[in-house]
C-alpha positions in Angstrom: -28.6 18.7 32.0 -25.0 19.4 30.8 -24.1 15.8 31.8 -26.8 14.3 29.6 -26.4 15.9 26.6 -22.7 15.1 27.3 -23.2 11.3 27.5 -25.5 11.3 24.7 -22.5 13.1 22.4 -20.3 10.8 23.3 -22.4 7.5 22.8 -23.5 9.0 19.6 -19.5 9.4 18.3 -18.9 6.1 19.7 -21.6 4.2 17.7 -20.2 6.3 14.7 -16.6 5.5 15.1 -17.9 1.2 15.6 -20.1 1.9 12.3 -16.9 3.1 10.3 -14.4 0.5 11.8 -16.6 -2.4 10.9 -17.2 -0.7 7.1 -13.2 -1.1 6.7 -12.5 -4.4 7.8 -14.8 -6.2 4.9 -12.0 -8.9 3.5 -11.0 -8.8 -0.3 -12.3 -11.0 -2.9 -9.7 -14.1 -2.7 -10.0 -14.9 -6.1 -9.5 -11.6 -7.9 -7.3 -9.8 -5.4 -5.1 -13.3 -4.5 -3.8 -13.9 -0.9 -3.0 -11.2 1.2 0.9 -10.8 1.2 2.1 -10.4 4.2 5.6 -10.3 3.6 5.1 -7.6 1.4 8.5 -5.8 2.3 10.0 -8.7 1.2 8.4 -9.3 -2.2 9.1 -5.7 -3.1 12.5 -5.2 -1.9 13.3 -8.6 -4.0 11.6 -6.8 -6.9 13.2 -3.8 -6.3 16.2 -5.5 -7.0 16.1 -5.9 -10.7 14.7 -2.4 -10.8 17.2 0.4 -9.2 20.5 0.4 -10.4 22.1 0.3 -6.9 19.6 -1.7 -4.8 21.7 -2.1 -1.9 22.1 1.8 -1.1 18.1 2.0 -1.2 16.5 3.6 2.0 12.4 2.9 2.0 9.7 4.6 3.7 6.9 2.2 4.3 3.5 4.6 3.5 1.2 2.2 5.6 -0.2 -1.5 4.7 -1.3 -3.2 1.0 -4.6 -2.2 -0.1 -6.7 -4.0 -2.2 -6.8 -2.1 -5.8 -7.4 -2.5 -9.6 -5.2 -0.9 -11.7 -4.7 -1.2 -15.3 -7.6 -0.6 -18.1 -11.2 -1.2 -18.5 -10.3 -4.0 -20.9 -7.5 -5.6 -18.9 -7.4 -4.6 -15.7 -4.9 -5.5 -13.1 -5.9 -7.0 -9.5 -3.9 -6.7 -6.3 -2.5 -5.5 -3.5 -1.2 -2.0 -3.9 2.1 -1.1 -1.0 2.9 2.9 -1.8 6.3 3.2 -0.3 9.2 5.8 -0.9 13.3 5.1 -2.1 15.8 7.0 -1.9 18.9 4.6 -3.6 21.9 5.4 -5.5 22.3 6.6 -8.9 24.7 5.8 -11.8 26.8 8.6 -10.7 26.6 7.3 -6.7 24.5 10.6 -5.5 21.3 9.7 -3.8 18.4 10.9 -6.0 16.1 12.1 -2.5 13.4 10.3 -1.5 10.4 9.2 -4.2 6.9 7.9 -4.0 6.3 4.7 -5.9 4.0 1.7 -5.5 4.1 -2.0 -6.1 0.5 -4.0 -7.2 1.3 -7.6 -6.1 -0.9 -10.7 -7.2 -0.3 -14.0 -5.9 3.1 -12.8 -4.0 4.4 -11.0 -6.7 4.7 -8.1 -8.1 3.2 -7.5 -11.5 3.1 -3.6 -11.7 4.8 -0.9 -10.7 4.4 2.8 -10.2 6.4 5.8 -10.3 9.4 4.1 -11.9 8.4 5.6 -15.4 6.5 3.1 -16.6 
């Protein structure tokens, strides 16, 4: 008796866990969200380079792949692909300022907003 109730707990878990996995692997819209990027790191450690003052002392933490998000308002919002990530890089006076979450939203292998840097 124990073994059956056994097997059906763990057929039940394991036609919960298939039901979930195939509810996150719908694809983005294309045409709103753009292309995935998969050289995110890339696109946002070129962006990052026009915003920190000393880009070349940054250290990232990558906080998992880009995600499909809108951002912005009602009235415009802003499609993409949002990579949360965390810097710690130089400032003006040369002392690391600790490590900081931010995000990028790239659209169509750029970046077009970011988050965190006070703006």
């Amino acid at each position: 008796m124990k073994k059956l109730v056994s097997l059906v707990c763990v057929s039940f878990m394991g036609v919960c866990a298939l039901g979930n996995l195939c509810a996150e692997t719908q694809p983005a819209n294309a045409e709103r969200y753009g292309p995935y990027p998969t050289n995110y790191k890339e696109i946002v450690m070129k962006w990052l380079d026009t915003q920190l003052i000393d880009a070349g002392s940054a250290r990232i933490e990558w906080n998992g792949d880009p995600k499909p998000a809108t951002l912005g308002t009602k009235d415009k919002p802003l499609y993409g692909y949002l990579v949360n990530f965390k810097v710690n890089a130089r400032n003006r006076f040369g002392a690391y300022t600790g490590m900081q979450s931010h995000g990028a939203l790239i659209h169509n292998g750029e970046v077009i907003k970011g988050l965190g840097f006070g703006y």
